[in-house]
C-alpha positions in Angstrom: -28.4 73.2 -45.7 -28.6 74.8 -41.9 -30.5 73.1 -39.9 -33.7 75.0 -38.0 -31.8 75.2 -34.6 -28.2 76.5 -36.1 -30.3 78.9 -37.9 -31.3 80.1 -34.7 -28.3 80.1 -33.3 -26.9 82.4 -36.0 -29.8 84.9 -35.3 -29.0 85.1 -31.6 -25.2 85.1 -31.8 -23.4 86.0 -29.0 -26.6 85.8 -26.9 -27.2 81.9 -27.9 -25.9 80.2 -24.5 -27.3 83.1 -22.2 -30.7 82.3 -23.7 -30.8 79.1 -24.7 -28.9 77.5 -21.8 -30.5 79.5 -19.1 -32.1 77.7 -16.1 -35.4 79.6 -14.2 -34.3 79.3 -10.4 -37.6 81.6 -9.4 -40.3 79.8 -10.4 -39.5 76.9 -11.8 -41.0 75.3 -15.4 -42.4 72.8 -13.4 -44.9 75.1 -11.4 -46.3 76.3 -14.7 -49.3 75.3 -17.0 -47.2 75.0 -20.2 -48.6 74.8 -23.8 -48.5 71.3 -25.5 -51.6 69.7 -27.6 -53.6 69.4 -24.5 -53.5 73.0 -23.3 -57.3 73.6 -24.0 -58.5 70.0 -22.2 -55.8 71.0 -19.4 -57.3 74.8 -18.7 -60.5 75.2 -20.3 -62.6 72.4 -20.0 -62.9 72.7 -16.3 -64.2 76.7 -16.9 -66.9 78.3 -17.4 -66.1 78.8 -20.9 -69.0 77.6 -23.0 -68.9 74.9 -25.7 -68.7 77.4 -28.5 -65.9 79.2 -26.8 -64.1 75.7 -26.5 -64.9 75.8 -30.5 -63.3 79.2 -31.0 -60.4 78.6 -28.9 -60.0 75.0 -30.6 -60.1 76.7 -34.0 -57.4 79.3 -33.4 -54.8 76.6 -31.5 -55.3 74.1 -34.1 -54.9 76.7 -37.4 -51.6 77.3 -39.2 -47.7 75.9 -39.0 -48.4 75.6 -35.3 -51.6 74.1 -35.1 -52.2 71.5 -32.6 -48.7 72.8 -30.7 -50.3 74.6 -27.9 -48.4 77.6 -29.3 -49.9 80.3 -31.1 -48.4 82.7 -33.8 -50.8 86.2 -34.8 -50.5 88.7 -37.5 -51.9 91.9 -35.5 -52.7 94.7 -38.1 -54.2 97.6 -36.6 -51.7 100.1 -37.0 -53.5 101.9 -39.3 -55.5 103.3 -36.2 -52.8 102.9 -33.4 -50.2 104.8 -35.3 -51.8 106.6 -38.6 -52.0 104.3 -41.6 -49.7 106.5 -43.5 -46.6 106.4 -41.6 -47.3 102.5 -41.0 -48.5 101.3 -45.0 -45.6 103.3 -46.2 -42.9 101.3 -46.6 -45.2 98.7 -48.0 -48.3 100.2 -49.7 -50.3 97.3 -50.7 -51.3 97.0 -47.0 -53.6 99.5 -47.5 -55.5 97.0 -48.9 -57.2 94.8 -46.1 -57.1 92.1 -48.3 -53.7 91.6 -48.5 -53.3 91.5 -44.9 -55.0 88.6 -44.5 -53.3 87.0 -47.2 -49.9 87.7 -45.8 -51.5 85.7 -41.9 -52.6 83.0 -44.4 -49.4 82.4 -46.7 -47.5 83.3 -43.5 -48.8 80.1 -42.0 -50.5 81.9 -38.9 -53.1 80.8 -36.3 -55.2 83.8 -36.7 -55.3 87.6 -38.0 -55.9 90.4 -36.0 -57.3 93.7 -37.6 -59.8 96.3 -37.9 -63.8 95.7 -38.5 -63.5 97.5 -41.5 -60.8 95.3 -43.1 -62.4 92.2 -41.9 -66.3 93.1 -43.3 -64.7 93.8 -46.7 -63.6 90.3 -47.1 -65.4 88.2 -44.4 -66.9 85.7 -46.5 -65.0 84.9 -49.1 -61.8 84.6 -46.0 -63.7 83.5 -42.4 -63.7 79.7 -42.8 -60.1 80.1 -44.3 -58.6 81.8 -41.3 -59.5 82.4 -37.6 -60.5 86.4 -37.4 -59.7 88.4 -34.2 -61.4 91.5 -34.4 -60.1 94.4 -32.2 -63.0 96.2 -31.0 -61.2 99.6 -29.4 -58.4 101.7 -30.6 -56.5 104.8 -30.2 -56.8 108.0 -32.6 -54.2 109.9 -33.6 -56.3 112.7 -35.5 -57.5 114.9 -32.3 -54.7 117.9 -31.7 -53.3 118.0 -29.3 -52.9 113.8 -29.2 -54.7 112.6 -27.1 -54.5 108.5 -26.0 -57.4 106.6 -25.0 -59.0 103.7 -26.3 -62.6 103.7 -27.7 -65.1 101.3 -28.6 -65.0 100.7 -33.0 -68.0 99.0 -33.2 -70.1 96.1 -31.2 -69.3 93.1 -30.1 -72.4 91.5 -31.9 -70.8 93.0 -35.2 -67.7 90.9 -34.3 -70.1 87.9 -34.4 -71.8 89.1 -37.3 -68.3 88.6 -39.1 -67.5 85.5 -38.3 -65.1 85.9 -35.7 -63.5 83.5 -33.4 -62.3 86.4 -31.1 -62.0 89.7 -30.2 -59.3 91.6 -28.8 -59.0 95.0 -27.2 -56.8 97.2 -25.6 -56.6 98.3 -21.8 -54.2 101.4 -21.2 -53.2 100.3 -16.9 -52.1 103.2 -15.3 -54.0 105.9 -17.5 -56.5 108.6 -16.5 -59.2 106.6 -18.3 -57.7 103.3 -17.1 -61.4 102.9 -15.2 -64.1 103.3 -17.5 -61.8 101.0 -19.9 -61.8 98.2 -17.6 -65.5 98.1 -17.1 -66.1 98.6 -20.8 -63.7 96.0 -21.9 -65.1 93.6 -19.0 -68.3 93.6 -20.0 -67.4 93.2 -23.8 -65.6 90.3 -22.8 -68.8 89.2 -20.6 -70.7 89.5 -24.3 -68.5 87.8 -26.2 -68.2 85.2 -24.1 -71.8 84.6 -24.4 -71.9 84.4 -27.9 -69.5 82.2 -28.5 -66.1 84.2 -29.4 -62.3 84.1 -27.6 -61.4 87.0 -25.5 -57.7 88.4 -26.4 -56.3 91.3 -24.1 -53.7 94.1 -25.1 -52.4 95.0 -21.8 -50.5 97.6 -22.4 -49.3 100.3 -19.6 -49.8 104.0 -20.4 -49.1 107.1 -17.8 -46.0 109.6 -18.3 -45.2 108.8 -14.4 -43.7 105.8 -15.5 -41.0 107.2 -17.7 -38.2 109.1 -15.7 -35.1 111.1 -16.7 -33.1 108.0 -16.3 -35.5 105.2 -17.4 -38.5 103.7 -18.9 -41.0 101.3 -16.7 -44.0 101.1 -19.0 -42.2 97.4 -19.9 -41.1 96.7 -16.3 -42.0 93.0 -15.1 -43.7 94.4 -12.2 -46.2 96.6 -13.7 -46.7 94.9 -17.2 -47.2 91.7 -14.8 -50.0 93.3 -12.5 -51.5 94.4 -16.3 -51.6 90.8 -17.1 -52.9 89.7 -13.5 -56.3 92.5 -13.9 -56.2 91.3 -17.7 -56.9 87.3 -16.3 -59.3 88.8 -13.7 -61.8 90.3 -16.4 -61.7 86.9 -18.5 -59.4 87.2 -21.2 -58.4 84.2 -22.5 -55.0 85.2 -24.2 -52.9 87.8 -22.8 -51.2 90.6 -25.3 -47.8 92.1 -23.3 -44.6 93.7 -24.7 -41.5 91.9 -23.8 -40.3 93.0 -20.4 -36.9 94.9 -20.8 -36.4 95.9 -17.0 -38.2 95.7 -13.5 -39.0 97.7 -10.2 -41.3 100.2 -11.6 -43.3 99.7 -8.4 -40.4 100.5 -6.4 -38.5 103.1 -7.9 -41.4 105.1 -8.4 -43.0 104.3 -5.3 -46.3 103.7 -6.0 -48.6 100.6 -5.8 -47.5 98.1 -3.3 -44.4 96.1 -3.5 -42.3 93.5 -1.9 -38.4 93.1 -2.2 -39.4 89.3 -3.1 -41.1 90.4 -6.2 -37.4 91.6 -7.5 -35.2 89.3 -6.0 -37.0 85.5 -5.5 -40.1 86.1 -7.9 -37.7 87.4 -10.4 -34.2 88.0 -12.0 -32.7 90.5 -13.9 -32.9 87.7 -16.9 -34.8 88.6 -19.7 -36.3 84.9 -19.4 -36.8 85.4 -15.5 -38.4 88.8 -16.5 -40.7 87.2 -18.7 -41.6 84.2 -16.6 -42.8 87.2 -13.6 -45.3 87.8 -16.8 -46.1 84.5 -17.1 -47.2 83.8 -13.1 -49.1 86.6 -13.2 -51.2 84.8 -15.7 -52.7 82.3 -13.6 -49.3 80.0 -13.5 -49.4 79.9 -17.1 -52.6 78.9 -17.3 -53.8 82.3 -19.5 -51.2 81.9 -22.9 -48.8 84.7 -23.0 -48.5 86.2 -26.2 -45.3 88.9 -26.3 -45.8 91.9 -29.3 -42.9 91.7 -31.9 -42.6 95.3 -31.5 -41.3 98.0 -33.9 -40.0 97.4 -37.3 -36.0 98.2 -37.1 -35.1 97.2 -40.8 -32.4 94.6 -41.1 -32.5 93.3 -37.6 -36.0 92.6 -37.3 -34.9 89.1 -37.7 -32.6 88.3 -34.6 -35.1 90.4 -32.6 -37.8 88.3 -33.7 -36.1 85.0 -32.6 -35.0 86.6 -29.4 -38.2 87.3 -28.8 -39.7 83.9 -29.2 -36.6 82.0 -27.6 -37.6 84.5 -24.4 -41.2 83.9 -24.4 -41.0 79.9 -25.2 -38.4 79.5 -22.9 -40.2 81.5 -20.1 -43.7 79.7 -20.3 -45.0 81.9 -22.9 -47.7 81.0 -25.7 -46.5 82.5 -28.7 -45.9 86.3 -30.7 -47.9 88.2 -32.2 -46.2 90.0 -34.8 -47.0 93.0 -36.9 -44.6 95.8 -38.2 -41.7 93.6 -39.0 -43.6 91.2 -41.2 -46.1 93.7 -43.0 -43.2 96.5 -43.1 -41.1 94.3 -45.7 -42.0 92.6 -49.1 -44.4 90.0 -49.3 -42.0 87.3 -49.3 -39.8 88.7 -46.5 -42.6 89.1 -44.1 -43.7 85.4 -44.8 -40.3 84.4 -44.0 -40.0 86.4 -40.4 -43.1 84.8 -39.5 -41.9 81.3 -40.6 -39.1 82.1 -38.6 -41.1 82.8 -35.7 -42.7 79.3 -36.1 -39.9 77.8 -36.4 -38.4 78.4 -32.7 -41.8 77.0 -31.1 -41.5 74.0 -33.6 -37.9 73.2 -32.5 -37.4 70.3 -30.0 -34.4 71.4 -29.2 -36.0 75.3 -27.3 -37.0 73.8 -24.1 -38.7 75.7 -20.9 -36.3 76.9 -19.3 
């Protein structure tokens, strides 16, 4: 039988050294907060967080295959909104059902779900003290013509509480028209649920057509998704949501913002783990988990981006995935096994910080 870290191996073939025997020479491991069993003492304790927060935090660390790891590993299902639950239930229909989409984070062996309020009232009590909820609380709408893309309150964060939450995530479009008025609404959601008790997760995604150009696409630059992380810490989030950084020097290239040249050549590299580690600084050192998005389903090689994924966002400081499309876009069984492989990379000894 292959062991966990050959398995691995296989997945990231001819990549395996570049990633798994890369050293960080920007910042090094040794600047960071990094996850382990005493993440929450190390960083929150100290805060202003109050004791239920502690609670909430403590039940979503400690839940799952990687309970108790200082990683984290999320099934996010709110695709349904995001991208029109048609095109995203198709190629597995039973995910219309709510139900089962909390079944597949439980089987799965995952810290948390992440999903609509709708899903989440349907089956809150006979599921809420079986599984940490994160309830996302804004989404985009694909049903006005022309599309349009902003995010929008979905409810309250009371209502959150109401269902037994331990969090509640949202989403922040950084760069967008309406990039203001999200801010202050998200801020002072956060504020709220802070208040009463609940986790704080932030999507910080960059949205403007500026930032793609003829030749390339910066909405996953290090620069810019990094200074999305940096005003995501500032309002209080308490988890971090960022895609995987595939390039850098948005900032300069499209000359905008400010920028330094050591943002591109001391801060960072043009390796994907240096890349992600520019992520990582911008959350406080580390001290603000870094979860990357799994991204879009791509059929049969959902698995080697997966481990890529985790191998970068371990190695680079990171917290953890948080996974959608390629586990729910699969059988039942197949799904539970990419998120067990997920797992598996921040369970190995043998994936070190770079």
């Amino acid at each position: 039988m292959i062991n966990t870290i050959e398995k691995i191996k296989e997945y990231l073939g001819d990549a395996q050294d570049d990633l798994l025997k890369h050293t960080c020479e920007t910042i090094t491991a040794n600047q960071l907060t990094l996850p382990g069993p005493d993440y929450l003492d190390q960083v929150f304790t100290g805060s202003d967080r109050n004791v239920q927060v502690l609670k909430s935090l403590a039940s979503i660390y400690n839940h799952g295959r990687l309970g108790g790891s200082g990683y984290v590993s999320i099934l996010p299902v709110d695709q349904g909104l995001e991208h029109t639950a048609g095109s995203s239930f198709a190629p597995n229909p039973m995910f219309f059902d709510p139900e089962n989409i909390i079944k597949l984070a439980i089987e799965g062996g995952c810290n948390a779900v992440a999903t609509t309020f709708g899903g989440l009232a349907l089956h809150a009590r006979r599921y809420a003290h079986k599984i940490p909820f994160i309830v996302k609380i804004n989404h985009n709408e694909l049903l006005t013509y022309p599309n349009t893309y902003d995010q929008i309150m979905f409810g309250s964060v009371r209502e959150a509480w109401n269902l037994g939450a331990a969090a509640v995530g949202a989403t922040i479009y950084f760069g967008s028209p309406e990039s203001n008025r999200q801010i202050q609404e998200v801020s002072e959601a956060f504020e709220e649920a802070h208040e009463m008790g609940m986790a704080t997760i932030l999507w910080c995604y960059t949205r403007n057509s500026a930032f793609k150009t003829k030749d390339k696409d910066y909405h996953s630059a290090a620069d810019l998704t990094g200074q999305a992380n940096h005003i995501g810490v500032t309002i209080k989030a308490d988890m971090i949501k960022q895609k995987l950084p595939e390039t850098n020097g948005g900032f300069r290239d499209i000359k905008f913002g400010k920028m330094v040249p050591a943002m591109y050549d001391k801060l960072a590299s043009n390796h994907p783990i240096d890349l992600c580690r520019y992520q990582v600084i911008n959350n406080y050192m580390g001290k603000i988990g870094l979860i990357n998005s799994g991204g879009a389903s791509s059929g049969a090689s959902d698995f080697a981006e997966a481990v890529r994924t985790a191998v970068i966002n371990k190695r680079a400081g990171g917290t953890g995935l948080i996974s959608g499309r390629k586990a729910f876009q699969r059988p039942l069984k197949e799904g539970i096994k990419l998120l067990n492989l997920i797992q598996d990379v921040y369970l190995s000894k043998d994936i070190t910080i770079a």
